[in-house]
Residue, then its C-alpha position, 0 to 999 in steps of 0.5 A: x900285894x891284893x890278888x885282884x878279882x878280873x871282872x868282865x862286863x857285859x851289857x848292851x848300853x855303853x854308858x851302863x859299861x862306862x859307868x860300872x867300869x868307873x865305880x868298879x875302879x874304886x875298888x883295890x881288889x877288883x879290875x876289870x878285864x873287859x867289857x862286852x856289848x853283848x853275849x856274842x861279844x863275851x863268848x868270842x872274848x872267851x875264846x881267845x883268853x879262855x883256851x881250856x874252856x869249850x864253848 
């Protein structure tokens, strides 16, 4: 079994995301785990699934 690389995609266009997140499917290796509109976003998903981090 690959132990796939979790990728979080952040960016202020949805159809960027969409995009990103459809080539990125392709690949065996790579899942993505999230996608963020923006900074915010990614900093509050952070918090809730990335306890040992202080941010």
């Amino acid at each position: 079994m690959i132990k796939k690389i979790k990728v979080l995609i952040a960016d202020d266009h949805e159809l960027i995301r969409q995009g990103l997140e459809r080539i990125i499917s392709f690949e065996d290796d790579l899942t993505v785990i999230y996608e963020a509109k923006d900074g915010i976003d990614v900093i509050d998903f952070l918090k809730k699934k990335c306890r040992m981090y202080s941010f």
